[in-house]
N, C-alpha and C positions, 0 to 999 in steps of 0.2 A: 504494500500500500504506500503510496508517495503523497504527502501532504506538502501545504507551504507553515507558516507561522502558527505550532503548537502551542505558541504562549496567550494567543487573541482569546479575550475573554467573552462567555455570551450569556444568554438569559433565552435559555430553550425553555420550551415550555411545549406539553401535552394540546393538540389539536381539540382533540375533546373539552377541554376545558375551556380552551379559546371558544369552542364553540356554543358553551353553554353560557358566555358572556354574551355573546351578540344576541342570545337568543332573550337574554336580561337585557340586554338595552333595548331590543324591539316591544318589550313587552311596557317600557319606561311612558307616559304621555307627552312628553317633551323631548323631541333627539337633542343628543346631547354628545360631546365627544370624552371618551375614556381611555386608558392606556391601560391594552391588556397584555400584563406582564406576569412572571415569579414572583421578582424583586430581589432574587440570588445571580450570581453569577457563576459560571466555571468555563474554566481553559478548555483547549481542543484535548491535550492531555490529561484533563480528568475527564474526559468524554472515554479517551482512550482506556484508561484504568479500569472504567467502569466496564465496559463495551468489552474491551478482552476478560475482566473478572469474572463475565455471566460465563464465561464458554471454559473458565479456569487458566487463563492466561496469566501470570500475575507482572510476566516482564516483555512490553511489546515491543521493546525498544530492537529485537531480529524480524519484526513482522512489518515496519513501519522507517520510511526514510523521509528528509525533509528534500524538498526542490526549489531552489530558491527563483524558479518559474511562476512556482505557483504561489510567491509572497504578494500582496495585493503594495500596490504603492502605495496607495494610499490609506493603510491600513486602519480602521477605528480599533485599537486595543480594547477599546472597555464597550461595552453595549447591554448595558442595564436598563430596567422597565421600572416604573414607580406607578402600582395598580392603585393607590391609594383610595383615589375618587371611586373607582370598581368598586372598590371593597366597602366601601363608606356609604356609596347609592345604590349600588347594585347589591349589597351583602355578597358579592362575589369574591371566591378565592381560588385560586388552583389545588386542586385535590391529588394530582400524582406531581409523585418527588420527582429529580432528579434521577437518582438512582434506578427508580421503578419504570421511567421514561425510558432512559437507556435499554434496562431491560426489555422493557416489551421491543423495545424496535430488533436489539440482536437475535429476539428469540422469532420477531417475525422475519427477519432475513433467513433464518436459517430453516423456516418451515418453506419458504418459497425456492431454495435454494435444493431442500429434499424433492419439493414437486418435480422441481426442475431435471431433478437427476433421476427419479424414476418414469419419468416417461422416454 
C-alpha cells in the first residue's frame, strides 16, 4: 500500500450518523446551517493501527510505504469539526467511535474481497 503524509490529521466520522443529522435538520421548522462532525481527531496512522489491528496486524510499517507523489501541496494538517450547535439543536451526536468505524469498514472490505475470490 503507498500513501502520501501519514501525519495529516482528520475527523472521520460514520455515514450513518451523518445521516441521521440531516434527517434532524429536515425535521427542524427553520433551515438552518450545522456542522456535522466527531469533534476528535486522528492521523492516517492511527487509521492504520486500527485498520491492521482488526485483521491482527500490530506492525504495518512492511505493508505500507510513503510517496512523496502523493503528499498534497497544499496540505491542511489538522481538519477538525465542532458539532456543537448539532448537538445543542438537534440533540445530535455520533454514536460509532473511531475505532468501531475503522472496524466495520476493514471487516467490510474483507467480506467483498471473499465475494470477490469465490466466484
Amino acid at each position: 500500500m503507498v500513501l502520501g503524509n501519514l501525519d495529516a490529521r482528520r475527523d472521520w466520522g460514520f455515514a450513518g450518523d451523518y445521516v441521521e443529522a440531516m434527517w434532524l435538520m429536515l425535521q427542524q421548522d427553520k433551515a438552518d446551517d450545522y456542522v456535522v462532525a466527531t469533534g476528535e481527531t486522528h492521523s492516517i496512522g492511527e487509521l492504520l493501527d486500527a485498520a491492521f489491528g482488526v485483521v491482527g496486524i500490530d506492525d504495518w510499517s512492511g505493508h505500507v510505504r510513503q510517496d512523496p507523489k502523493f503528499m498534497r501541496p497544499a496540505e491542511v494538517d489538522l481538519l477538525l469539526g465542532d458539532a456543537a450547535k448539532a448537538k445543542e439543536l438537534l440533540g445530535w451526536k455520533p454514536q460509532v467511535s473511531f475505532p468501531e468505524l475503522v472496524r466495520m469498514m476493514v471487516e467490510s472490505d474483507i467480506k467483498i474481497q471473499q465475494k470477490l475470490h469465490s466466484v
